[in-house]
N, C-alpha and C positions, 0 to 999 in steps of 0.2 A: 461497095468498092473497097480495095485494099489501101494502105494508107500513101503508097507508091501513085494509085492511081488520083486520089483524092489530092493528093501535094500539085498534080498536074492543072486540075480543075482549080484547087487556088490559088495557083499562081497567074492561070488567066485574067482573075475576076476576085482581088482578094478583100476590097472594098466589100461586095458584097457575102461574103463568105461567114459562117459561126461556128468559131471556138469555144466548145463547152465542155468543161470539165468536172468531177469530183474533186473531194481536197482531200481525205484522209487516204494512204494508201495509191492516189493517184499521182495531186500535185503534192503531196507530203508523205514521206516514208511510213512504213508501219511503227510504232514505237508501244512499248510495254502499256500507255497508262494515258490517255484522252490529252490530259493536260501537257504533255509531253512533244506533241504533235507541231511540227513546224514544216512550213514552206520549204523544198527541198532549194537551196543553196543555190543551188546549177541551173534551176528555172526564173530567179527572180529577172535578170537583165533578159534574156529571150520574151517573157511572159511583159514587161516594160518594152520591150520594142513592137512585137505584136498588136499592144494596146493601141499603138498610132497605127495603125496598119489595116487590122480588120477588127473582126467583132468578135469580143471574148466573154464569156460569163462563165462564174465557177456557181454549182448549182451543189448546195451542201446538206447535211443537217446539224451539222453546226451551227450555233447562232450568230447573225449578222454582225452583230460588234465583236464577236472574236475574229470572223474574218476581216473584217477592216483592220484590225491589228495585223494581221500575217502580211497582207496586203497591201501594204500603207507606202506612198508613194506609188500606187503602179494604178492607173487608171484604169480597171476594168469591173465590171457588172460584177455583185456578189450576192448571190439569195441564197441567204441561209433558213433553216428547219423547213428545209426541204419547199419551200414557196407556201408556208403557212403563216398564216397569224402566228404573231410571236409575241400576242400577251392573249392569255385564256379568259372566255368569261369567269365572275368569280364561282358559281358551284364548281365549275372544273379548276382554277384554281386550288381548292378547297380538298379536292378530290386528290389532286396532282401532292400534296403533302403529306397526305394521310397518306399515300402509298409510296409516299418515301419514308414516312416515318417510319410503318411496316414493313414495309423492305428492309430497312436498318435493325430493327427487331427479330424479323421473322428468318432474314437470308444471312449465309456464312459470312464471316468476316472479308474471307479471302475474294469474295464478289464485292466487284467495282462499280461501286454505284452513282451513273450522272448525271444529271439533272440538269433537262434543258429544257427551251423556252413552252413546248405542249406535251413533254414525253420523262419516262426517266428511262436510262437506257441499261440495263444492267451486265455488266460484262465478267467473262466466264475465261478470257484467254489466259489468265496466271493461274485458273483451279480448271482445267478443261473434265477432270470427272464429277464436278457439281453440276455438269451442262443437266442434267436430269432435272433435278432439284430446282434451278431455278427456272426452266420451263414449262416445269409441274405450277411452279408458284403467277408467272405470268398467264397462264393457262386459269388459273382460278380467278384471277383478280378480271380478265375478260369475260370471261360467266357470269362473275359477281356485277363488274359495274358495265356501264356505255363507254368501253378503250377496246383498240383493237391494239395489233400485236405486228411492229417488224424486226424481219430478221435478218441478220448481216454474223459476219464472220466472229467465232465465238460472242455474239452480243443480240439481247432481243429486247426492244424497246416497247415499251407501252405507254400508248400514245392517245393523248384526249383529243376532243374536236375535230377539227379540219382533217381528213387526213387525204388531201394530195400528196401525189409524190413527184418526183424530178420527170417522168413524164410528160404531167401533166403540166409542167414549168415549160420543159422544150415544145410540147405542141404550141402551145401559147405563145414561144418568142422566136421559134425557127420559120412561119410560115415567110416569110418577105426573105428570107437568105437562102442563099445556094453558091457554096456545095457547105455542107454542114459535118463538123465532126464531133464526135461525143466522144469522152473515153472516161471508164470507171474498172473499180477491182472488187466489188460486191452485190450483193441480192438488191441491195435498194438501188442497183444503175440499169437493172434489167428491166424496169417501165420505161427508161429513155433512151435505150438501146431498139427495146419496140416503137416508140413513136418515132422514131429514125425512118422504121418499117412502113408503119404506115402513112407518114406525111408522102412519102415516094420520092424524094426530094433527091438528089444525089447528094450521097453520103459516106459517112465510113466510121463502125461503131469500135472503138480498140474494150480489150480487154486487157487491163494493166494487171499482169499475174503476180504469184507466189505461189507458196507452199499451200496456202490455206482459198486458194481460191476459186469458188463455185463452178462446179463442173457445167450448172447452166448460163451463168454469165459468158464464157468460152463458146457455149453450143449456139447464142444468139449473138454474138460478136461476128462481126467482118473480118476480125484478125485480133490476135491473142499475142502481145508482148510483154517481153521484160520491163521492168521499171527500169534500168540502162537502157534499154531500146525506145520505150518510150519519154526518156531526156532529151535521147538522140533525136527521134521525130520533132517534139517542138524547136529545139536549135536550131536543124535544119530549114524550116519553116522561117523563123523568127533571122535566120542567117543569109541566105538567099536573097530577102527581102532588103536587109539591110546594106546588100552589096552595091 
């Protein structure tokens, strides 16, 4: 359903309803450099009013203690690196260093390299023509070792252990809610975008755009908005409520 139509369904029944969200790019602007990355301003009092109201979780790969920072003060669910373990056994451990060490070695200066709690993520959006080069290099070190590889907007992470993803977070915590909304603006929101699909639950997947945003995320979304459009939907929500 359209987000027009899903605003109708929770305002019936808002008790029982899940709001879930991304945070880089969704509930936080795009910004040049990870570390840079904050709570967009204009969401923190709607996303605090909500909190009382229904049920919100922000589903990341972020790790959990940064979100609790961004967060702080507003009472809502936060799972970061994606619903994984977020300490590695020690061979992977072990593993996760040595490929940041070579990474620091082997890749351009000008690649942003970060380092979270099972993955390093290596980013490519300030040298967009090294994209080659470092997914020649992530490409070897998944041959070489037991990491697979995700992909998001100029950035592809390599990643040890566990690898759920926010799919497999929304199966797990949407079944008991209805009407359910999801909204993300990359490749890794497209496994909860599908379990939207499959749980058959009444829902509505947004696609929070830009310039750089996957032509398959849009193609499996219910609807496709601005990051202004998408301000405007939760205020609304969170305004209404508050009347």
């Amino acid at each position: 359903m359209r987000f027009d139509e899903f605003r109708k369904a929770y305002l019936q029944s808002p008790a029982t309803a899940l709001l879930a969200f991304d945070f880089d790019g969704t509930l936080a602007p795009i910004v040049p450099t990870p570390e840079q990355a904050q709570l967009d301003s204009r969401l923190r009092q709607p996303l605090a009013r909500l909190s009382n109201l229904t049920n919100v979780i922000v589903i990341s790969g972020r790790p959990t203690h940064y979100l609790e920072r961004q967060f702080q003060g507003i009472d809502i669910r936060l799972i970061g690196n994606y619903g994984r373990p977020e300490t590695l056994e020690p061979p992977n451990q072990r593993l996760l260093a040595t490929l940041v060490a070579q990474a620091h070695e082997e890749l351009p200066a000008a690649i942003l390299l970060e380092t979270k709690p099972s993955s390093l993520a290596l980013h490519y959006r300030r040298a967009p023509a090294l994209a080659p080069d470092v997914l020649c290099w992530a490409r070897r070190q998944a041959r070489k070792h037991d990491v697979t590889l995700d992909f998001g907007k100029s950035v592809v992470e390599v990643t040890l252990g566990d690898h759920s993803d926010k799919g497999t977070v929304l199966r797990r915590l949407a079944g008991d809610h209805s009407p359910v909304l999801y909204a993300g603006d990359d490749l890794g929101d497209i496994p909860a975008l599908e379990a939207l699909q499959d749980l058959k639950l009444p829902s509505c997947g947004l696609a929070v755009t830009s310039e750089q945003t996957p032509a398959e995320l849009s193609m499996i979304a219910d609807e496709s908005v601005s990051r202004s459009t998408f301000v405007r939907y939760l205020i609304s929500l969170a305004s209404v409520q508050a009347s």
